[in-house]
Backbone bond lengths (Angstrom), bond angles and torsions (degrees), N, CA, C in turn:
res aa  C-N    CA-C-N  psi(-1)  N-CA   C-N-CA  omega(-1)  CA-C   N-CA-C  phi
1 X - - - 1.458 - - 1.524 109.05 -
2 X 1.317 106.92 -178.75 1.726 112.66 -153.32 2.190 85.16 -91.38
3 X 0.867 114.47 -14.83 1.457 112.14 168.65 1.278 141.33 -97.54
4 X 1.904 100.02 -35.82 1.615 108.95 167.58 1.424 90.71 -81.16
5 X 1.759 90.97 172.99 1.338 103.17 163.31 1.370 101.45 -111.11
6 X 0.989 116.58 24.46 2.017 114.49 158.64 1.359 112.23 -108.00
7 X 1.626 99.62 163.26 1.658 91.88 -161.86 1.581 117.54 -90.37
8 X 0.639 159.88 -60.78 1.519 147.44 -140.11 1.891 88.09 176.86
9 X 1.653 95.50 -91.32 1.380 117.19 161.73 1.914 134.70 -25.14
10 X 1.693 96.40 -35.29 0.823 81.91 178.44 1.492 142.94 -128.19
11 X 2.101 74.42 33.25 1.690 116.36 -172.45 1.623 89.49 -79.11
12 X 1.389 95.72 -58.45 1.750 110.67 -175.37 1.713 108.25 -45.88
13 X 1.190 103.92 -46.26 1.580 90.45 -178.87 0.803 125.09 -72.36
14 X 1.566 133.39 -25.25 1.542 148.46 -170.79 1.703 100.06 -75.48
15 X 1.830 115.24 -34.59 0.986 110.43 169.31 1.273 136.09 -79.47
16 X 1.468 105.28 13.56 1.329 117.11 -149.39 1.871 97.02 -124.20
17 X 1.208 116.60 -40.07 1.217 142.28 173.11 2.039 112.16 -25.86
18 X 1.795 93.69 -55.73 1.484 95.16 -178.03 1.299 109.98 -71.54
19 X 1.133 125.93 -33.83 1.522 119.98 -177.65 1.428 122.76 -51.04
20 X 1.477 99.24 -11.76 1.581 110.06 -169.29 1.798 120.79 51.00
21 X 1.123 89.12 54.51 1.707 119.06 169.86 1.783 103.06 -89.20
22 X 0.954 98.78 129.73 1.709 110.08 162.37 1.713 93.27 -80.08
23 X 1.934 91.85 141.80 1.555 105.82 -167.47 0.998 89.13 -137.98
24 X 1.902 121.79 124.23 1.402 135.27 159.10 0.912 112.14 -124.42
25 X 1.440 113.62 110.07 1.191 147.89 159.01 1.611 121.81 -33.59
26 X 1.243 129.07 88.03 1.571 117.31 -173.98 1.253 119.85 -122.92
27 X 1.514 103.16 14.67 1.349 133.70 -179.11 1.901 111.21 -83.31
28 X 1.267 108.39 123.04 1.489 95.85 159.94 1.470 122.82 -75.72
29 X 1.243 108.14 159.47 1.363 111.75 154.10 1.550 132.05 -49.99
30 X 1.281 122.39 -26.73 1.463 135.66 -173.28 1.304 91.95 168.95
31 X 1.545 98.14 139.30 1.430 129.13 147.82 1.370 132.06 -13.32
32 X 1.139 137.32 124.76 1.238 146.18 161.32 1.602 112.03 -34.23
33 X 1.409 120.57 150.82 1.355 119.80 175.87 1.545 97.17 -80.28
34 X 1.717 149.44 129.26 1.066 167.27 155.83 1.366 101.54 -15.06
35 X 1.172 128.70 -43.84 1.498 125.79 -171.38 1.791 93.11 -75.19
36 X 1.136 103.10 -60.87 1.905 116.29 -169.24 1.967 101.07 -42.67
37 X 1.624 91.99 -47.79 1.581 93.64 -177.45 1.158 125.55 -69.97
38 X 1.873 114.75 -26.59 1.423 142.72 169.26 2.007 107.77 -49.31
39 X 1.448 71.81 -57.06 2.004 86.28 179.45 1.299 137.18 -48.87
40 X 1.787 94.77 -39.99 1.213 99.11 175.08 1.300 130.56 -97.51
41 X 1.303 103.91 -9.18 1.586 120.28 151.57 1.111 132.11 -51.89
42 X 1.777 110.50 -36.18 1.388 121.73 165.77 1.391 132.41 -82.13
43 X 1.751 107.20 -26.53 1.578 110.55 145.60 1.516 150.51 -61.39
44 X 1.263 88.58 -14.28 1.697 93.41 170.21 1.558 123.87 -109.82
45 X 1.115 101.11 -1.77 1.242 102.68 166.06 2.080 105.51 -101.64
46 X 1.100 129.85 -17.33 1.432 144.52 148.25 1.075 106.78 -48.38
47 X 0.963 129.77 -69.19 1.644 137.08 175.79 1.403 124.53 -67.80
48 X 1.278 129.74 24.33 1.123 135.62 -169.82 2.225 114.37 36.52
49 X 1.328 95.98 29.20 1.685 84.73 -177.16 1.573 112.63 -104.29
50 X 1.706 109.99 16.99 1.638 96.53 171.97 1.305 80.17 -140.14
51 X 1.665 112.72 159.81 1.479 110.16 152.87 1.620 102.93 -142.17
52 X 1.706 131.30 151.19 1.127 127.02 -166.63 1.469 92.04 -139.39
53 X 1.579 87.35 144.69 1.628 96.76 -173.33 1.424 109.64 -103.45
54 X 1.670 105.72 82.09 1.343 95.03 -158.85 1.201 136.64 -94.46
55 X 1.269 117.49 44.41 1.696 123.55 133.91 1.049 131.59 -75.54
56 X 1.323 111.70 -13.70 1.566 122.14 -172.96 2.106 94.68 -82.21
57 X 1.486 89.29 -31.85 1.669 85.48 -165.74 1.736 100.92 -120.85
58 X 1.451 117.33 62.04 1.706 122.06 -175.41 1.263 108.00 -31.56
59 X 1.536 125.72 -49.01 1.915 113.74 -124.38 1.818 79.36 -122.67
60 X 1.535 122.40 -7.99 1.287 115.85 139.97 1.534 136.97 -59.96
61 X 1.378 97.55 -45.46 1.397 115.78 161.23 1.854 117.06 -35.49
62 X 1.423 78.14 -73.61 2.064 86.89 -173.35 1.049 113.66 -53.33
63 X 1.867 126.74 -49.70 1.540 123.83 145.51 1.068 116.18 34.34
64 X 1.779 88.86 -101.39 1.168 137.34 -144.37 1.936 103.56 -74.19
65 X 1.260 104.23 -46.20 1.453 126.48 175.49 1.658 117.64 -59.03
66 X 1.419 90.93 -58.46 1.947 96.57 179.27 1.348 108.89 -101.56
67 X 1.218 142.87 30.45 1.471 121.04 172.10 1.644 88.39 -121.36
68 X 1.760 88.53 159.60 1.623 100.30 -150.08 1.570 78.94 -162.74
69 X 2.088 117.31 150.67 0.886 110.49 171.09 1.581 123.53 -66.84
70 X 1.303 108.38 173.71 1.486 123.84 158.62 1.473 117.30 -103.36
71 X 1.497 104.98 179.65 1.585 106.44 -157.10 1.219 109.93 -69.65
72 X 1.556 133.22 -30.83 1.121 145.18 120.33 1.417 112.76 26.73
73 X 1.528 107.61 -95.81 1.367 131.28 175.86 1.559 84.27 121.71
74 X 1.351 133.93 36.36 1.036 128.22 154.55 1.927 117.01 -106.67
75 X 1.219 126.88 -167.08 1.401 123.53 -176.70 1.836 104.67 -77.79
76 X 0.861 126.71 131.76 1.638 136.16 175.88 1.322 104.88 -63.72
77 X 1.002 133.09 91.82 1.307 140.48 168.72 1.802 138.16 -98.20
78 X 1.427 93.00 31.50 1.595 128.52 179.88 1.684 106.51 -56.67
79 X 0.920 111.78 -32.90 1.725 131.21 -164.65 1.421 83.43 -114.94
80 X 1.916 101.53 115.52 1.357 100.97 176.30 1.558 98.26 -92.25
81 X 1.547 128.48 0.51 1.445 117.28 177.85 1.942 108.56 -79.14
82 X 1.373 93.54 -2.92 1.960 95.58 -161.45 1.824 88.60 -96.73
83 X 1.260 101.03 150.49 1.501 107.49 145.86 1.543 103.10 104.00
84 X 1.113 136.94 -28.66 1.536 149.03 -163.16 1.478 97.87 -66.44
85 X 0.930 119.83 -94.38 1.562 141.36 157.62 1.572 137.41 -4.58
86 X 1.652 93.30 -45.15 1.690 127.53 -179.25 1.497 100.05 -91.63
87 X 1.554 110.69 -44.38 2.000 107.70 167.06 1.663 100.51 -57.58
88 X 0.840 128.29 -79.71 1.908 140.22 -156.62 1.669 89.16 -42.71
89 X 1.210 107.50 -51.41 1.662 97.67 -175.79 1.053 124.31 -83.45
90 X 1.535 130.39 28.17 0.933 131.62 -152.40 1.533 93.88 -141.90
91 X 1.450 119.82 -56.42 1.335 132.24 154.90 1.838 103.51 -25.66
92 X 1.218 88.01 -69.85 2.523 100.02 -174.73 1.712 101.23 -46.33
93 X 1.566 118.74 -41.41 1.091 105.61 -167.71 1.720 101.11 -81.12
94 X 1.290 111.07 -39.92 1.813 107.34 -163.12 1.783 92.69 -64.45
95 X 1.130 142.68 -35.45 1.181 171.83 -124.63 2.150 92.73 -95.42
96 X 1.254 71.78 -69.89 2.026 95.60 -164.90 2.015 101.45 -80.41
97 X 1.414 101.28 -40.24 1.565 101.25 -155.46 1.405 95.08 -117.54
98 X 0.989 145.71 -22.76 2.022 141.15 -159.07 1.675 91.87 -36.68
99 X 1.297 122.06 144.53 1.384 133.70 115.47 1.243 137.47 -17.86
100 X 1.140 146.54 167.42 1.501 131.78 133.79 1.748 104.04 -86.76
101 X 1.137 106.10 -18.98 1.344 98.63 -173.49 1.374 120.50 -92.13
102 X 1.343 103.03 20.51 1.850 122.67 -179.59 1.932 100.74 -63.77
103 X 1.315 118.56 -72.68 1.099 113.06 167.21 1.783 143.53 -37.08
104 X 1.257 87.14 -15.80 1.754 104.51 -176.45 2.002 97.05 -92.58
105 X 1.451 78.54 -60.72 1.817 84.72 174.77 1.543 128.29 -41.95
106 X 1.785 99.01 -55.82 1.482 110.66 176.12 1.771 137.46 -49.32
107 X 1.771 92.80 -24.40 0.961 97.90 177.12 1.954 121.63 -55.62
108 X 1.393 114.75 -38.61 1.189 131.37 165.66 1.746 103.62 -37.53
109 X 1.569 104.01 153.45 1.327 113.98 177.30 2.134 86.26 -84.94
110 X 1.611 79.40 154.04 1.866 102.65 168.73 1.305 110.52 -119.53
111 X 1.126 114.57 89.84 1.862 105.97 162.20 0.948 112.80 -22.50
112 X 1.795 142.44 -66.43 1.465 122.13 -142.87 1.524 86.57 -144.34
113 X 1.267 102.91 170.84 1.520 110.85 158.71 1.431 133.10 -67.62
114 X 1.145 104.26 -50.24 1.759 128.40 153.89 1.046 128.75 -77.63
């Protein structure tokens, strides 16, 4: 919070601590670098290790379909309806599925998002 100097997470756990709750942590510390999270988004669906049924999930779909870098070389985020959706799932996959060799890989330029 904008007053502690602990974060959000780790107000909750501290509050969570006396109850004598077992606490697993499955939280990172910070975010993936965008390319690393980009990457591994693009490997598992390369690799046949995700598949999405995407009618069930539309505005994942378009995401995934129309976002493209910016000049940056970060995600284009001009379209405040694009990008929300394609981050969160992107976080679950770097999260659940990363490589170690995501960072070695990433360094390379990525044409597309998809």
């Amino acid at each position: 919070s904008a007053v502690s100097k602990m974060s959000a997470w780790q107000i909750i756990f501290e509050e969570l601590k006396p109850l004598g709750m077992q606490i697993h942590k499955h939280i990172p510390d910070a975010n993936p670098p965008v390319r690393h999270r980009t990457h591994a988004v693009n490997l598992i669906f390369k690799n046949n290790r995700c598949f999405l049924a995407m009618d069930s999930v539309p505005e994942l779909a378009k995401d995934l379909e129309q976002l493209s870098w910016d000049k940056d070389q970060g995600i284009d985020k001009s379209d405040s309806l694009r990008s929300h959706l394609s981050d969160a799932f992107g976080y679950m996959v770097y999260q659940m599925f990363v490589p170690k060799q995501i960072a070695h890989h990433s360094q390379r330029a990525l044409p597309s998002i998809i």
